[in-house]
N, C-alpha and C positions, 0 to 999 in steps of 0.2 A: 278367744273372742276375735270375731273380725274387725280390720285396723278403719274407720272411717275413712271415705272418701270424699271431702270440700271441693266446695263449687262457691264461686262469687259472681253475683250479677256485674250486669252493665253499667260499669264505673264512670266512661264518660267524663274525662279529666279531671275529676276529683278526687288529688293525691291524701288527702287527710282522711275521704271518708274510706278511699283502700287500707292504708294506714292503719286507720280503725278496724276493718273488715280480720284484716292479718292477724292483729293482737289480740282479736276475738278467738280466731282459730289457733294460733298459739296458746292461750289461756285453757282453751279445751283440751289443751294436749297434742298438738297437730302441728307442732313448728315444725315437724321433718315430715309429715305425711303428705301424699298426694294434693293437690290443689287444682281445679280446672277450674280456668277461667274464663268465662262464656263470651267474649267481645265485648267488642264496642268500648276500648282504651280512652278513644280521643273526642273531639268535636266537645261543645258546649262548655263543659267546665273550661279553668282556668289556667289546664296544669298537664294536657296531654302529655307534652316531650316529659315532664318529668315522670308520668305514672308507664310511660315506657321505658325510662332510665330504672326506673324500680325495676320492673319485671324482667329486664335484660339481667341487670347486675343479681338477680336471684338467680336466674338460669346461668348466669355464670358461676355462681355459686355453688352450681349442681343441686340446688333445691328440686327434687319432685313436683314442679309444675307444667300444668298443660295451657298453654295458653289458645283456646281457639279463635278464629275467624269472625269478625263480625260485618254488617255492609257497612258501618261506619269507617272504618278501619282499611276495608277494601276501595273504599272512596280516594282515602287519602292515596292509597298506592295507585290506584290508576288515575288521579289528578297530577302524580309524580312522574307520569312517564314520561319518553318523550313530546308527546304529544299530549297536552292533556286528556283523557276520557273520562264523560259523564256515563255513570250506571242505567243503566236500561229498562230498571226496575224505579226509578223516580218516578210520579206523577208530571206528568206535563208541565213545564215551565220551572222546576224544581231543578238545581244542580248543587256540587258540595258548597257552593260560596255562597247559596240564601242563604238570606238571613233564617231560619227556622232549621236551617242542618246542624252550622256549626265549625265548618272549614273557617269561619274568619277567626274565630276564639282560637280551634287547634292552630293555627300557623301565628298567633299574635304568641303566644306561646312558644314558637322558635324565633322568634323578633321581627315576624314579617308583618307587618301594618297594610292592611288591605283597605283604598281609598274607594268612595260611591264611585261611582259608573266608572272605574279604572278597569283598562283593556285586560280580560283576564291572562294573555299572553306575557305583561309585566309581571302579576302576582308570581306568575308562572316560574318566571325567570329567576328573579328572589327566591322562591321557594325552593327550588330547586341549589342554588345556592346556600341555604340556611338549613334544611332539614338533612341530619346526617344520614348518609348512607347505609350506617348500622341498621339505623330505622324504619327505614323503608326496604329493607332486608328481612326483617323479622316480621314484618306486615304481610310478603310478600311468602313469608314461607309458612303461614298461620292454619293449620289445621281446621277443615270445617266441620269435624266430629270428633267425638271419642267414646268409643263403648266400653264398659266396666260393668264384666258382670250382666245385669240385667239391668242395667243401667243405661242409657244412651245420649251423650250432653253431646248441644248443638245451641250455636246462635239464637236461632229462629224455632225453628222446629225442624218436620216432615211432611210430605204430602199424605195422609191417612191411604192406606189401600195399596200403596206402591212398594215391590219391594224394595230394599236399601240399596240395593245395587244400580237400581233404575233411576235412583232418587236424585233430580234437578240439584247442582250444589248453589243456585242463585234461591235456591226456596228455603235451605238450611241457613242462609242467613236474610231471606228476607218475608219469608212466607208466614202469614197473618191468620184470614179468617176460614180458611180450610181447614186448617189445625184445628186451630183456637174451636169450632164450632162443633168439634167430632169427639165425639163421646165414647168410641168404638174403642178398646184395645189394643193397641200396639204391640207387637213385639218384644219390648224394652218401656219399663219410665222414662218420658224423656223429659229430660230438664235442659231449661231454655231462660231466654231472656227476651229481646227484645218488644216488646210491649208491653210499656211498663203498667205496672198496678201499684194499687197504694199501699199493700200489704203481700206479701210470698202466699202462694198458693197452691194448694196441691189439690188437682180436678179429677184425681183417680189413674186417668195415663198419661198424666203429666203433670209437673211441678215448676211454676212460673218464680223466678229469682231475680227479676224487673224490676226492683221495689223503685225506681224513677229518680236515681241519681243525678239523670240528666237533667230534669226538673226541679233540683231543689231537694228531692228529699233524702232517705237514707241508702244507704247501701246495701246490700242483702248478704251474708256471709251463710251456709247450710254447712250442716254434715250429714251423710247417709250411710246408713249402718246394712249394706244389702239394700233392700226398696224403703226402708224408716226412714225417712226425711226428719231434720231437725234445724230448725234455727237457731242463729246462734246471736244471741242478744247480751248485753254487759251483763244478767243475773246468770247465763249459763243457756242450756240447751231449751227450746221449747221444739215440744212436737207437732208436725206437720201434720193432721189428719185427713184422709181423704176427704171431701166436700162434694157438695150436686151446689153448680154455680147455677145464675142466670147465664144467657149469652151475655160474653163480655164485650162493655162501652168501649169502643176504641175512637181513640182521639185521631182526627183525620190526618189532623196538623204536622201528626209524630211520625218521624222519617227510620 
């Protein structure tokens, strides 16, 4: 039998509901199997620096996991340079310290208290003193793919039509409604996260693991057997079946 291959949405600093996510895939049998974990660690929840202390201390472990790239994650590491840099893919007037990204939650989390209209040059300075260099090491070395099999996990997605070699690695973690609206066949299932939904979904050439932890809700935890998608809920496995969506509601607001 083929051994499954787990994937977990975008955690988004919450260390209880990964916590959860883990002991789900453990319970299934999978404490030593592969695990990809699709970005977006930090920003919004409560608990960034520690759900990176988790995933460091696994991989030092020698656990079989893949942790990819997400732009949340990518934020933080270029807000750590020397220089700060804002991502190029924000909407206009958008940087990691709005309030709607989530930079202020991930660094209150390494003890840095970020004040209204304070010069981001100060935050800067703090941060850089507070956030360990482990961490921004492992953000910095974060894979922005992995294929298995017929399998293709990435952040975001692909751009539809393009082959992989050509493929923008700013649209693997931050590309939306190209994807999202293409119905065509891919190469590979590709499973992704970053736009969350309220429930996991699987659209035929592709399987959304979003379920909007950064929001409030659950975490998404899968295992796939070859292209059988399954989720993994506290009663055990539920199967993913292909679906014909509507075009999906994206929320403008979600970075």
């Amino acid at each position: 039998m083929t051994a499954p291959v787990y994937a977990i949405g975008d955690i988004h600093g919450q260390l209880a509901q990964l916590e959860g996510a883990l002991a789900r895939i453990e319970k299934d049998g999978g404490a030593d199997a592969r695990i990809v974990f699709l970005g977006d660690y930090i920003d919004r929840g409560a608990h960034s620096r520690e759900v990176i202390d988790l995933l460091l201390a696994g991989l030092a472990e020698g656990r079989d996991w893949i942790c990819l790239l997400g732009n949340h994650d990518r934020m933080l590491a270029m807000f750590m340079e020397n220089y700060p840099r804002n991502d190029a893919r924000f909407p206009v007037g958008y940087h990691w310290l709005h309030d709607q990204i989530g930079g202020i939650e991930a660094l209150k989390s390494y003890g840095v208290e970020v004040a209204e209209d304070e010069p981001i040059y100060r935050v800067h300075d703090r941060a850089r003193a507070a956030v360990p260099q482990e961490h921004i090491q492992f953000l910095c070395e974060r894979p922005y793919y992995h294929i298995e099999g017929e399998l293709l996990f990435t952040h975001a997605g692909i751009k539809p039509g393009v082959p992989f070699e050509k493929q923008d690695r700013d649209d693997l973690i931050w590309i939306r409604d190209e994807f999202l609206n293409d119905t065509r066949e891919h190469p590979w299932l590709v499973i992704h996260g970053h736009t969350p939904v309220k429930k996991a979904g699987h659209r035929g050439n592709r399987v959304n693991l979003d379920t909007g932890a950064g929001q409030g809700r659950a975490l998404t935890a899968a295992a796939f057997v070859g292209r059988a998608c399954y989720e993994l809920t506290d009663a055990g496995r539920v199967r993913l079946e292909p679906e014909v969506f509507a075009t999906p509601s994206i929320d403008r607001n979600v970075v």
